[in-house]
C-alpha positions as CSV (number, residue, x, y, z in Angstrom):
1,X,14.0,13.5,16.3
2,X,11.5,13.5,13.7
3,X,8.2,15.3,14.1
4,X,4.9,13.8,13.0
5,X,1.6,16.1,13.0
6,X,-1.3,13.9,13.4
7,X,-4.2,14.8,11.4
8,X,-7.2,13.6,12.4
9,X,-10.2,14.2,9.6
10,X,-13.3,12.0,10.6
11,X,-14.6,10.7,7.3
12,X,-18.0,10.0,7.1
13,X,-18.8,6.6,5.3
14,X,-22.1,4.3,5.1
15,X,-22.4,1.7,8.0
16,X,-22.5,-0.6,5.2
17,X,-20.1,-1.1,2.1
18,X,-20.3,-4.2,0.0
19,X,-21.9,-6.1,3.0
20,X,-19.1,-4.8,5.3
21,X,-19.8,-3.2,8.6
22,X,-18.3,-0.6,10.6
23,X,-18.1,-2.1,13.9
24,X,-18.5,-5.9,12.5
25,X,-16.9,-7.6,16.0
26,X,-18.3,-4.8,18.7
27,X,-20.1,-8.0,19.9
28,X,-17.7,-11.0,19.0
29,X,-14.3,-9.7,19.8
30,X,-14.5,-5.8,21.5
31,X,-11.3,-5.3,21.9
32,X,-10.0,-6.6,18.3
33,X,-9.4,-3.2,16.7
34,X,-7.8,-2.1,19.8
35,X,-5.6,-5.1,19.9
36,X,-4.3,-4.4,16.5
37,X,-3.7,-0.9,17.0
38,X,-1.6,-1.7,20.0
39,X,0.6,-3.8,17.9
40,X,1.2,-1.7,14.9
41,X,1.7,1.5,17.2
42,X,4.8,-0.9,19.2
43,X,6.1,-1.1,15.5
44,X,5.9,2.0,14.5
45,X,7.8,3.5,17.4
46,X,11.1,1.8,16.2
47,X,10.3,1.1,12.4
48,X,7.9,4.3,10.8
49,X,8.6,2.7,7.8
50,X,6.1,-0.1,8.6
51,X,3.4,2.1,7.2
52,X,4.7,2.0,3.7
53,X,5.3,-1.8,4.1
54,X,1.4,-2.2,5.3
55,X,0.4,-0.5,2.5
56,X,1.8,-1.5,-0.4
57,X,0.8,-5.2,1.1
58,X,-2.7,-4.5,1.6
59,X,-2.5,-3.2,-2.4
60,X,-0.9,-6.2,-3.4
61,X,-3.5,-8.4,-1.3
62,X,-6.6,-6.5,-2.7
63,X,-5.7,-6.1,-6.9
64,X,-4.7,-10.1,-7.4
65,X,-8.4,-12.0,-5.9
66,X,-9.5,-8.9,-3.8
67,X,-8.8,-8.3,-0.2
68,X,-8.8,-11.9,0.9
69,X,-5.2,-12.0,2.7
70,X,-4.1,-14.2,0.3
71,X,-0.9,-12.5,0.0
72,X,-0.4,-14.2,3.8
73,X,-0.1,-17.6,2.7
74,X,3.5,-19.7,2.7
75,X,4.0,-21.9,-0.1
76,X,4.3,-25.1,0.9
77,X,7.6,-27.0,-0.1
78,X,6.4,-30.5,0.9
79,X,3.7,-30.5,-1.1
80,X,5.9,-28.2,-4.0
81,X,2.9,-25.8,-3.8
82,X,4.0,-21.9,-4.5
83,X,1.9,-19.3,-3.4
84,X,1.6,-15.2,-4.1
85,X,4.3,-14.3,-2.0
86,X,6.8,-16.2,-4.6
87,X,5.8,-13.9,-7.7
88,X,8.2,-11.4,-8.7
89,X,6.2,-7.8,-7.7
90,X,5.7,-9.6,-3.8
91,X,9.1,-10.4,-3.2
92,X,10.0,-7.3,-1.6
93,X,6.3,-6.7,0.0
94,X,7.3,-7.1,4.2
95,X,5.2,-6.7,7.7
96,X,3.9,-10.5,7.4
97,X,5.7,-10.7,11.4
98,X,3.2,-7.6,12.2
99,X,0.3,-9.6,10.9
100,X,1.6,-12.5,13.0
101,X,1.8,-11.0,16.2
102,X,-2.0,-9.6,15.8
103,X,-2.9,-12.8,15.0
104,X,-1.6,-14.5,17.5
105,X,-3.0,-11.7,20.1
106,X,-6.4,-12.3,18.8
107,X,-6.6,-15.6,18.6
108,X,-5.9,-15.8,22.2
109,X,-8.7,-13.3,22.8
110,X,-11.2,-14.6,20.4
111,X,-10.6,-17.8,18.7
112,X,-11.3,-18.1,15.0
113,X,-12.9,-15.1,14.7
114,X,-11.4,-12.0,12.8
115,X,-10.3,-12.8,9.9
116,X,-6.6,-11.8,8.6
117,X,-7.8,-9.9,5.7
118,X,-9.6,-7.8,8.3
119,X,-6.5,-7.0,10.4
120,X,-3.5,-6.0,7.1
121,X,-7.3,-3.8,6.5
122,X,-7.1,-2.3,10.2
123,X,-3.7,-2.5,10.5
124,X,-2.9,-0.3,7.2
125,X,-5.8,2.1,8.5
126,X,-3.6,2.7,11.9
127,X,-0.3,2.8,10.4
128,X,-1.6,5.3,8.1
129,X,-2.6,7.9,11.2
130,X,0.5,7.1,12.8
131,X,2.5,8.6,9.8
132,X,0.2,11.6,9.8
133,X,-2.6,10.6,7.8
134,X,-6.5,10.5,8.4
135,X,-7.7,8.3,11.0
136,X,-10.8,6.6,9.4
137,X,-13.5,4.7,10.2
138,X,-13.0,1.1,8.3
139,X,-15.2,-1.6,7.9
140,X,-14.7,-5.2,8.4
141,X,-15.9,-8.6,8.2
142,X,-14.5,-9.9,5.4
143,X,-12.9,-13.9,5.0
144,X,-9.9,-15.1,4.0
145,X,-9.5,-16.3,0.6
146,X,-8.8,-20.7,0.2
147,X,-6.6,-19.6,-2.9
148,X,-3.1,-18.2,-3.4
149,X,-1.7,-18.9,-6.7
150,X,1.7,-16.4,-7.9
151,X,0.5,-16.9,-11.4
152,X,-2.8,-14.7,-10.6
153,X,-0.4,-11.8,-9.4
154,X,-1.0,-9.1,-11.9
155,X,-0.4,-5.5,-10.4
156,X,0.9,-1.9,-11.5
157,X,4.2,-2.0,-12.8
158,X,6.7,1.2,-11.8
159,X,7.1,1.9,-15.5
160,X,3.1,1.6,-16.7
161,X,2.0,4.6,-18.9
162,X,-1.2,6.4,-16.9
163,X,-3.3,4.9,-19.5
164,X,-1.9,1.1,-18.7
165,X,-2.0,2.0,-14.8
166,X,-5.3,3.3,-15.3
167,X,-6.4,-0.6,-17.4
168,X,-5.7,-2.3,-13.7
169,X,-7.6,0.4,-11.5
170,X,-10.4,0.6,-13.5
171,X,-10.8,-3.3,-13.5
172,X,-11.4,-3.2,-9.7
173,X,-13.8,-1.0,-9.8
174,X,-11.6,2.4,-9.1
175,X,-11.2,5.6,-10.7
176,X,-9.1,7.9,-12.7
177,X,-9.2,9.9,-9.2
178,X,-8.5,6.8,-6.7
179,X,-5.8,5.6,-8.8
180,X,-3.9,9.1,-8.7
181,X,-5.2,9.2,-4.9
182,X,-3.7,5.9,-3.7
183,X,-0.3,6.2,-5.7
184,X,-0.1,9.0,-3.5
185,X,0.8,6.3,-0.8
186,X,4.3,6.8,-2.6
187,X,4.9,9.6,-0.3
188,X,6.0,7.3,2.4
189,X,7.3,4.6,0.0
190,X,10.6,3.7,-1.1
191,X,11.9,1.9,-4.0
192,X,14.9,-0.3,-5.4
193,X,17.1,1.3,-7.8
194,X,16.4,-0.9,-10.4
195,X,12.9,0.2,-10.8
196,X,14.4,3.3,-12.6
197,X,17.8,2.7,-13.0
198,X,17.3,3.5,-16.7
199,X,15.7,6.3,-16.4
200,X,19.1,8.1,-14.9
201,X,21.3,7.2,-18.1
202,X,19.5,5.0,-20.6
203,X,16.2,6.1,-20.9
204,X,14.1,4.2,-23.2
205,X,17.7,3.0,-25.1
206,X,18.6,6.4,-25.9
207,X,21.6,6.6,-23.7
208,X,20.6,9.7,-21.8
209,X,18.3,10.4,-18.6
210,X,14.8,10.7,-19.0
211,X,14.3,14.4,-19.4
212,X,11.5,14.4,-17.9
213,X,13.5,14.2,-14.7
214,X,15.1,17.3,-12.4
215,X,18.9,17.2,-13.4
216,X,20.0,17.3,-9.6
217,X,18.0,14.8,-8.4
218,X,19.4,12.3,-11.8
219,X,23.1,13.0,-10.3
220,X,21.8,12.3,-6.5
221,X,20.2,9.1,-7.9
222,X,22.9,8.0,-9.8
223,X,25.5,8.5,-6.8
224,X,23.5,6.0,-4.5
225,X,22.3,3.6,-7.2
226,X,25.5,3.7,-9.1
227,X,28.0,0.6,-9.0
228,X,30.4,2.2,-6.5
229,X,27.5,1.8,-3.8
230,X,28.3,-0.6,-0.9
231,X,24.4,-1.6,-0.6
232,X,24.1,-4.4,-3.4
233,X,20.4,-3.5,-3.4
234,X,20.1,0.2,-2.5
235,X,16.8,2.2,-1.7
236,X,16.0,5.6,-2.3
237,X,13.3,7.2,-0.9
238,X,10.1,8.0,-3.3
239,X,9.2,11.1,-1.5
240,X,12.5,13.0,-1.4
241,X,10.8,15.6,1.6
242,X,9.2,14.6,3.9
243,X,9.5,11.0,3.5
244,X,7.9,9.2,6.3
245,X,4.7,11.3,6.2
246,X,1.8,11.1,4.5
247,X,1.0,14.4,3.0
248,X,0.6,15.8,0.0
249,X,4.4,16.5,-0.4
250,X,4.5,13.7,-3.1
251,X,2.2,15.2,-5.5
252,X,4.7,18.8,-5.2
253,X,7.7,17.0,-6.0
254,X,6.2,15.3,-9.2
255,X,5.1,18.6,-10.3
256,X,8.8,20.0,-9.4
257,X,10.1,17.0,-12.0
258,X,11.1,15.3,-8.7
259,X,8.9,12.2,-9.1
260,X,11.5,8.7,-8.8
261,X,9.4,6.3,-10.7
262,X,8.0,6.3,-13.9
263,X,4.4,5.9,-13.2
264,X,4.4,8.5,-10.7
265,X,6.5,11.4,-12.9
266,X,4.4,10.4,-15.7
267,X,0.9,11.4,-13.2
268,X,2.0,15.0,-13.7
269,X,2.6,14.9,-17.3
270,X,-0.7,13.2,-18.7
271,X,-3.2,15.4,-19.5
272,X,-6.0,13.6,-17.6
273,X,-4.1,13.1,-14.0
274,X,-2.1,16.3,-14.6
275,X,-5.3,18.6,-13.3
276,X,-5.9,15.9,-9.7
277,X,-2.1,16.1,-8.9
278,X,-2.2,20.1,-9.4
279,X,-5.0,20.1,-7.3
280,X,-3.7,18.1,-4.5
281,X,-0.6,19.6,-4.5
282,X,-2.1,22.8,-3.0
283,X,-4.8,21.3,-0.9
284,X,-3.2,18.6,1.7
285,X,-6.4,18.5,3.3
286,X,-8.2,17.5,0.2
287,X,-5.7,14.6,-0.2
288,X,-6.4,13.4,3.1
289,X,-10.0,13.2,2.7
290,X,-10.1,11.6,-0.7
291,X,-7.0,8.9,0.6
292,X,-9.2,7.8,3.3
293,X,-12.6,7.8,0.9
294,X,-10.0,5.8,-1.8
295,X,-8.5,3.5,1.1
296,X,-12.0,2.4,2.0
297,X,-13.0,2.1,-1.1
298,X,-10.0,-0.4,-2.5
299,X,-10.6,-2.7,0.9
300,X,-13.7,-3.4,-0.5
301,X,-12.6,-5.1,-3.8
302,X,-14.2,-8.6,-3.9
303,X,-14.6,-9.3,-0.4
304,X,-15.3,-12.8,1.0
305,X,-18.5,-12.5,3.7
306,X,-20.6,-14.4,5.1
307,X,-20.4,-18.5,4.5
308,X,-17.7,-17.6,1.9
309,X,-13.4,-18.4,2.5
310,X,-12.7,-18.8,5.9
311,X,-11.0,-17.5,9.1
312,X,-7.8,-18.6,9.4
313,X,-6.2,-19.8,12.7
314,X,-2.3,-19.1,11.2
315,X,-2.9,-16.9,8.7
316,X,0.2,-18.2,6.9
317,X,-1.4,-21.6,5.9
318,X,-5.3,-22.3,5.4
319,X,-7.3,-24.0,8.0
């Protein structure tokens, strides 16, 4: 059976971020964090693999119009309406049926009251202490967004240079150090083989592996992304270690050559993210800290509060 250490660092944050509060239902729904929390820790015990699926959506809610849940919303056939879940980087994001189930919970508890931006926000935090990592404080009251259009979905791409990467993190308000911090989510992550197929015998067109890869881990690759593979669409896991635990076993194996994806090999390689992976890589308590600081920081992008957006009832489909 696998083992997971929980590590519990208690971060210390301002009551107040971007009009956000700590503590933003203690009066109009009590029990709402708890409620989440129950559900995501029900998941977890059969599926650790949630946690990777919570964040990468939460990401992929907060860098299109901020953290507005608009990643949540169906597109609506009848009306020929598509909606961020149809472009191409969502297609494999997954969890909405956790989302569901916490929304349902609470809406029976406290009608039209927290917001479904708020719970992928509390539900990522627990998911993320489940699978070892800091249990932070988050805040919440943010609203959910009244727009979810695929065309507006513009995030990292697996094969961005750090400079490129760097472009998109530094447009939402992040830093050189949040950016390195956050794609240390990859730890728990996986990823299609065709996010780096090339990179294990065409590299860049020049018919070779990308050299900047560990040889034994380019013939392990290649034997479960090759075509004699019986999953059409295999997986491979991004930390190769310890892969359902957030730790700073990620930023080790990109310094080993180990790293899967381009963006994240490349992290050890460019001289200004080189010297925060080297320093993660031997201090796992360091990473912890600055993920939860960088984690509370990215739920903050553009919020909706007060009058603004909405709470949805389904959060699938605007009120």
């Amino acid at each position: 059976m696998m083992k997971i250490s929980f590590l519990f660092f208690f971060c210390i944050f301002p009551l107040v971020l971007s009009d956000l509060q700590v503590g933003f239902y203690s009066s109009t729904c009590p029990r709402a964090e708890l409620i989440v929390r129950q559900v995501v820790q029900n998941r977890f015990k059969t599926d650790p693999s949630i946690t990777a699926a919570l964040l990468r959506m939460h990401f992929h809610d907060c860098f299109v119009r901020g953290c507005d849940a608009s990643i949540l919303v169906d597109s609506n056939s009848t009306k020929s309406k598509s909606s961020e879940k149809d472009a191409g980087p969502n297609q494999t994001v997954r969890g909405f049926e956790l989302i569901d189930e916490a929304k349902k919970t609470l809406e029976a508890a406290c009608p039209t009251t927290v917001s479904c931006a708020d719970i992928v926000t509390l539900a990522t935090r627990d998911a993320v202490a489940l699978a070892g990592g800091s249990n932070y404080s988050v805040p919440t009251g943010r609203r959910d967004g009244l727009v979810s259009d695929p065309t507006e979905v513009n995030v990292p791409g697996p094969t961005d240079s750090v400079s490129d990467a760097l472009e998109s993190f530094t447009a939402k308000g992040l830093t050189l150090n949040d950016m390195v911090t956050l794609l240390g989510a990859h730890t728990v992550g996986v990823a299609h083989c065709f996010f780096f197929q090339d990179r294990l015998s065409n590299f860049q067109g020049t018919g070779k592996p990308d050299p900047s890869m560990d040889p034994t881990l380019v013939t392990k690759l290649s034997k479960t992304c090759g075509t004699k593979s019986r999953n059409k669409n295999p997986t491979v896991f991004l930390d190769q270690n310890t892969s359902f635990v957030i730790d700073n076993e990620f930023y080790k194996q990109i310094m080993l050559k180990r790293g899967i994806m381009q963006i994240d090999q490349e992290l050890s390689l460019d001289k200004l993210s080189a010297p925060i992976v080297s320093n993660f890589a031997s201090n796992g308590i360091g990473f912890q800290q600055s993920f939860a600081n960088a984690m509370v920081k990215m739920g903050s992008i553009e919020v909706l509060v007060g009058n603004a957006g909405e709470v949805r009832k389904n959060c699938r489909v605007f009120n």
